[in-house]
C-alpha positions as CSV (number, residue, x, y, z in Angstrom):
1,X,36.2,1.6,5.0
2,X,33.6,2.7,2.3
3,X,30.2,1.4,2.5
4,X,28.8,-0.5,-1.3
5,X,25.8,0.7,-2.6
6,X,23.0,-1.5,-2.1
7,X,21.0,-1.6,-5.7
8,X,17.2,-0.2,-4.7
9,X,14.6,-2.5,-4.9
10,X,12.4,-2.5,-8.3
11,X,8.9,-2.2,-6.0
12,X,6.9,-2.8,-9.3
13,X,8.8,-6.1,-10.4
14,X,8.8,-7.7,-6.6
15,X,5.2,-6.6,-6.0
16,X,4.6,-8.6,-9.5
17,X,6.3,-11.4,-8.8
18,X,4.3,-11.6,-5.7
19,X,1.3,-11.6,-7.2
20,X,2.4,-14.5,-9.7
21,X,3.0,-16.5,-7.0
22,X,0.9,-15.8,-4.0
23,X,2.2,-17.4,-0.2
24,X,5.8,-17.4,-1.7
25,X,8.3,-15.2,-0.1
26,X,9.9,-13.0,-2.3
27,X,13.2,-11.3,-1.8
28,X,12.7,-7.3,-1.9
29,X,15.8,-6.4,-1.4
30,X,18.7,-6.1,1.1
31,X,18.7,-2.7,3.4
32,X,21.7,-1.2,5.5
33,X,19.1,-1.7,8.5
34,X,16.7,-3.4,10.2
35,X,15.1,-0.1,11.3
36,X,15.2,0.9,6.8
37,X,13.9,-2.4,5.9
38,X,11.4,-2.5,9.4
39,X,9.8,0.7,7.9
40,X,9.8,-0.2,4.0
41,X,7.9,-3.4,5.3
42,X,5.2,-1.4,7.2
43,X,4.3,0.8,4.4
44,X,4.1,-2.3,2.3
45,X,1.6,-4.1,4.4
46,X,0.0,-0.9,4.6
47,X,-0.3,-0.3,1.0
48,X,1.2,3.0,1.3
49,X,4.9,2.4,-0.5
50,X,3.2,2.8,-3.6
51,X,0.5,1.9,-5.5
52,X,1.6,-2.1,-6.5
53,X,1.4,-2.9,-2.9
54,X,-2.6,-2.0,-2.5
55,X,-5.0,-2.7,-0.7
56,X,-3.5,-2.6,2.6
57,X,-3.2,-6.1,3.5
58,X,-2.6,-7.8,1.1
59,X,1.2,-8.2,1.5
60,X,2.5,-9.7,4.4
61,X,6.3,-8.8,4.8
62,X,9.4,-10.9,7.2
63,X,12.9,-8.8,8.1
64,X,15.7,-10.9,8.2
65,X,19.0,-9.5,9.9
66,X,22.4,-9.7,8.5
67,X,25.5,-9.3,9.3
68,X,25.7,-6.1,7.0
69,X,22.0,-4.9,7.6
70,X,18.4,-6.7,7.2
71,X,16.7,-8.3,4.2
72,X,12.9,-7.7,3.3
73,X,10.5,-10.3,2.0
74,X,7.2,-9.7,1.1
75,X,4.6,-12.4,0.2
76,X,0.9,-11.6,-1.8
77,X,-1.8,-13.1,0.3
78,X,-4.7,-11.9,-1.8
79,X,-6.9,-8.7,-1.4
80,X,-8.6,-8.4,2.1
81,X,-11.5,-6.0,0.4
């Protein structure tokens, strides 16, 4: 059985929605694993997925398993600096 393509997550556009509406979680996208979506989400908190997600800490991040994989949500709790 062929596996679909998940779309990939638009990290710009879900790190801006964030920060237009801090302590909401917002949907980053769905991943074919927890272990995927476990790793995405540490980077994010980390601020090291890219540069919309900095400083570290700002993000906090939730995995939610699936039947087909995990989903990550990140929320913008403001700049720790």
């Amino acid at each position: 059985m062929p596996r679909w393509k998940r779309p990939h997550a638009n990290h710009e556009l879900r790190a801006d929605d964030c920060r237009r509406h801090p302590g909401v979680w917002i949907e980053i996208g769905p991943y074919s694993s927890g272990y995927s979506a476990k790793s995405t989400a540490r980077h994010i908190n980390h601020g090291t997925l890219s540069h919309h997600y900095a400083p570290a800490g700002a993000f906090e991040t939730r995995v939610d398993l699936t039947d087909t994989g995990a989903t990550l949500y990140a929320r913008y709790i403001g700049d720790t600096a």
